[in-house]
N, C-alpha and C positions, 0 to 999 in steps of 0.2 A: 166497707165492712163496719165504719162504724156505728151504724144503724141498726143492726144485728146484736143482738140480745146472746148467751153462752146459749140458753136454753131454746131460743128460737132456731140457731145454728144447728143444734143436736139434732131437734127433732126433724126439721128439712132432710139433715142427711139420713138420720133414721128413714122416714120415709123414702127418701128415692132408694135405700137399698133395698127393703124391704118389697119395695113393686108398688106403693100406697100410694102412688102419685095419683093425678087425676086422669082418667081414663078414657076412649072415648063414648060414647053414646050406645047404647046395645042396638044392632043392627047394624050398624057403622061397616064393623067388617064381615070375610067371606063366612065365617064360622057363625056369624050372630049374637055370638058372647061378649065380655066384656076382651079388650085388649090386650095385650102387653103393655108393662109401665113406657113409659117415652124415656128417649135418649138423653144422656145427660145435656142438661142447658148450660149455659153463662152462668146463669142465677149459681146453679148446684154448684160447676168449679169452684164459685167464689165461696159458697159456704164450706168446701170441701178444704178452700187454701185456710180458712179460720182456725182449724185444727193444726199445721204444721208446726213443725216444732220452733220457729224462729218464732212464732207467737207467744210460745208458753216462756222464752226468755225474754221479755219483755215485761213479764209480771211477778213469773217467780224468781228470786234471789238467790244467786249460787245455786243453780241448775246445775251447773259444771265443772267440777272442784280436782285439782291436778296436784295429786300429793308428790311429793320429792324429800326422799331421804337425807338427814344431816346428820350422820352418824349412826351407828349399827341400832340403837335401839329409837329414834328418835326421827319423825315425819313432818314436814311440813307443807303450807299450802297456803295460797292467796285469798282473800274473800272478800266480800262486800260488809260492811257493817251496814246495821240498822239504818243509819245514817246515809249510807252509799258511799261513804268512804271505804280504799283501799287498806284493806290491814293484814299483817301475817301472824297465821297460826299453828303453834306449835304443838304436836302432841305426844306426848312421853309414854310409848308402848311400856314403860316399866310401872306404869303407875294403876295400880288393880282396877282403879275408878274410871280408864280410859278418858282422864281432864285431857280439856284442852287449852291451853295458855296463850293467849295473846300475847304476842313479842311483840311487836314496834305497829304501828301505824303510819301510813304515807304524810302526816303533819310531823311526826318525829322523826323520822327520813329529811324533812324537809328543812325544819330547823338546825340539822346536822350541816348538808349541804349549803344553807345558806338559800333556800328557795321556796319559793310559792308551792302550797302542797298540792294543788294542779296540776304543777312543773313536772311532781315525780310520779312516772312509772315503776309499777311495779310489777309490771310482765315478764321482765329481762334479768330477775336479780338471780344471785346465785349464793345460797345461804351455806357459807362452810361452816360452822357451829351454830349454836341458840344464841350467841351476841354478837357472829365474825357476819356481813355477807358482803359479796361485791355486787356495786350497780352502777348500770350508766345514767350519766346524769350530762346532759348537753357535750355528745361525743366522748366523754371523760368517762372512763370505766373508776371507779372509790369503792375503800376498802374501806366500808363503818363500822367502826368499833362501838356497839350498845353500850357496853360497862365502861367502856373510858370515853364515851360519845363524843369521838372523832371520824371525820372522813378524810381520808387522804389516797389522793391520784394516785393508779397501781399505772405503771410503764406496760407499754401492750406489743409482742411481738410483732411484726410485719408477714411474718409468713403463714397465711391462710388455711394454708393445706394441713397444719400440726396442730393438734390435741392439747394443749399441758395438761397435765394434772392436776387437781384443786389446791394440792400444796407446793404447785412449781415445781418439786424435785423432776417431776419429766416430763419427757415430749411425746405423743404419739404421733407415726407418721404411715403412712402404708407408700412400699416400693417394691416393684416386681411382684405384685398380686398377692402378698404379704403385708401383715403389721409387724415394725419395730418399732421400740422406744430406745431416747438416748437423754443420757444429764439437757435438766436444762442449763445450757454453759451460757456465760455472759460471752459479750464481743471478745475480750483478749480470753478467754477460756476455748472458744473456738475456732482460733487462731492455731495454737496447742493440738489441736486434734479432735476426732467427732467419736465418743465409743458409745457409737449404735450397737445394738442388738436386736434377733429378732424373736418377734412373740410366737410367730409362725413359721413354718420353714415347706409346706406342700401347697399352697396355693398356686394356682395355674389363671390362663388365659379362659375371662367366661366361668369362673369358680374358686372368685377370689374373696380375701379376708375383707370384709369391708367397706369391698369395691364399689365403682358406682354400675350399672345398670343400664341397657335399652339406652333412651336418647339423650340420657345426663352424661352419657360417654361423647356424643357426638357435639352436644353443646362446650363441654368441656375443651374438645380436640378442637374446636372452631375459632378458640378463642386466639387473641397473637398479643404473645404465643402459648399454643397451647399450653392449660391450666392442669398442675398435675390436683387429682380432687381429694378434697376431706374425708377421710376415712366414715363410713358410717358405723362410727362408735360411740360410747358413753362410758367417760369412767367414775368410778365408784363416788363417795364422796372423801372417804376414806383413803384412796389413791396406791389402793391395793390390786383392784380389778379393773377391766373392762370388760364391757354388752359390748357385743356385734355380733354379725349376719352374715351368711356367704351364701348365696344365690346361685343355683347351679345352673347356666345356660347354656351348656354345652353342647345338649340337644336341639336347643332351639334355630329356628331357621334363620336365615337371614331378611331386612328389611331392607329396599333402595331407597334412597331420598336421591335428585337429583339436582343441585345446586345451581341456577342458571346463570344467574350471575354471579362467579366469582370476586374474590375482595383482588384476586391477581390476574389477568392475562383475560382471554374472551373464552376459552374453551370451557363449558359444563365439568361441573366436577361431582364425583360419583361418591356419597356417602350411605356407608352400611354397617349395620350393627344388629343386634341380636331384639328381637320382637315376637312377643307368639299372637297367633292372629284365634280369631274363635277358631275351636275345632283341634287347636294344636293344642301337648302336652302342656301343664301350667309348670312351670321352673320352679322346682321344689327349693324351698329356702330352711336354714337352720342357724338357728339362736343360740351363742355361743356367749359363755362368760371366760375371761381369760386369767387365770391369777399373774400378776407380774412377775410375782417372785420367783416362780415356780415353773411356768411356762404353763402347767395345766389347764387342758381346755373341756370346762364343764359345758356339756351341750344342756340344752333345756328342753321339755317336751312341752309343744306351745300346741298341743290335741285341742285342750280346752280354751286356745285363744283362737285358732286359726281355723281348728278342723283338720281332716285329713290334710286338704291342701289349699295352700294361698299364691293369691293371684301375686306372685312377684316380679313384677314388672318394675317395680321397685324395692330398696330394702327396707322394713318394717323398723328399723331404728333410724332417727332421726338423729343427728349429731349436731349442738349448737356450741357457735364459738365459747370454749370456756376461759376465762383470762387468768395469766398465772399470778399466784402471790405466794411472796417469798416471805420466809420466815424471819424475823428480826430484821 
């Protein structure tokens, strides 16, 4: 492709759609007229792949910009500078003029840490205020303070499957096709006792808070020993709410998979779970915000994202580990 010109590319394809290609000879065929254009060649794919989109990220800068909220009035987002350095941008929805402020750049990330501004990503951070955010930095999750520009090691729970909240005070955790949350307790606080609560209380088998889905249940149950899964949630920043999804598959049929070799004994082992194949009903899904306090469960109407209906074969919220951090 690199030979090819933007405007050489266009017009090629122009042409082949349009039928302008070269044609054969009048008399050629039974009718005695000119042809049909010819079938698409090598040459045409390859001018055809020039247009995809992975091309046009290659030239233009922030194509693809992933805002995230850090408090009620206030968004943020990653971006390339000028330069093609990593920087974070902050934008203060209270401000008439719609500014947007640069917070930190990945070389003042870096000189925080103590590293090469190469070293730091910043795909992974997780910004609790305009100067607080957490990021990993060589397996070490750090809590960098802008205004008093420190970074210091936050401790990371061991158990996968729970949520905390952005300000540590909780856990989220899904059990019995339900979410609850409970204090986050230190080791001798959990000794003492566990007061869970639950966010849910009607979830069922195949139409649960959360839950996981088709063959993320089967990988899950496969593991030793089996892995109970991370809720698919997202809480506020705020750590007043949670997003999440409940996928209704209760009508959906069942799928076999058959395991031939076992991790135990020689006999086949029979694995099934819920799948819709073409032709079947699509498992209706719905977007649910949960207030903590309150237990209220605001549904969302996602018409304008999804349409009538989406293929949920899996659920449409994604939940990444968030690290807790404690106050004082």
């Amino acid at each position: 492709m690199s030979g090819w010109s933007a405007p050489r590319r266009l017009s090629a394809l122009l042409r082949h759609l349009i039928g302008g290609g070269e044609q054969q000879e009048e008399g050629d065929d039974d009718g005695g007229g000119p042809s049909p254009a010819p079938g698409a060649t090598a040459e045409d794919y390859e001018v055809g792949e020039g247009f995809l989109s992975w091309h046009a990220g290659k030239t233009v800068r922030n194509a693809a910009l992933t805002p995230r909220w850090a408090g009620d009035d206030v968004l943020w987002y990653v971006r390339k500078s000028a330069e093609g350095a990593d920087e974070i941008c902050l934008v203060d929805l209270r401000q008439s003029d719609d500014s947007t402020t640069v917070v930190v750049a990945a070389a003042q990330l870096a000189a925080l840490l103590g590293a090469e501004p190469e070293e730091v990503k910043l795909s992974g951070l997780q910004l609790l205020s305009p100067s607080v955010l957490l990021l990993r930095h060589d397996d070490t999750v750090f809590r960098c303070d802008l205004e008093a520009g420190t970074a210091e090691p936050v401790p990371e729970g061991g158990n996968k499957s729970e949520i905390p909240s952005p300000d540590g005070a909780l856990t989220l955790f899904a059990h019995e096709h339900n979410l609850h949350v409970r204090p986050s307790l230190t080791a001798d606080e959990e000794e003492e006792g566990n007061a869970a609560r639950p966010l849910t209380t009607d979830g069922e088998a195949h139409h649960s808070y959360g839950g996981p889905t088709g063959a993320t249940w089967v990988t899950l149950s496969r593991k030793d020993p089996p892995q109970q899964p991370r809720p698919a949630a997202i809480w506020s920043p705020d750590s007043t709410r949670v997003l999440t999804s409940r996928v209704d598959e209760r009508a959906v049929e069942d799928f076999h998979l058959i395991q031939s070799v076992p991790e135990e004994g020689m006999r086949p082992k029979l694995w099934s779970y819920k799948y819709s194949l073409p032709g079947d009903p699509v498992p209706p899904v719905e977007m649910l915000v949960i207030e903590v306090h309150s237990g209220r469960i605001v549904p969302i109407d996602t018409t304008a994202i999804f349409g009538d209906e989406h293929d949920a074969e899996g659920s449409p919220v994604r939940s990444k580990p968030q690290r807790p951090l404690r106050s004082g």
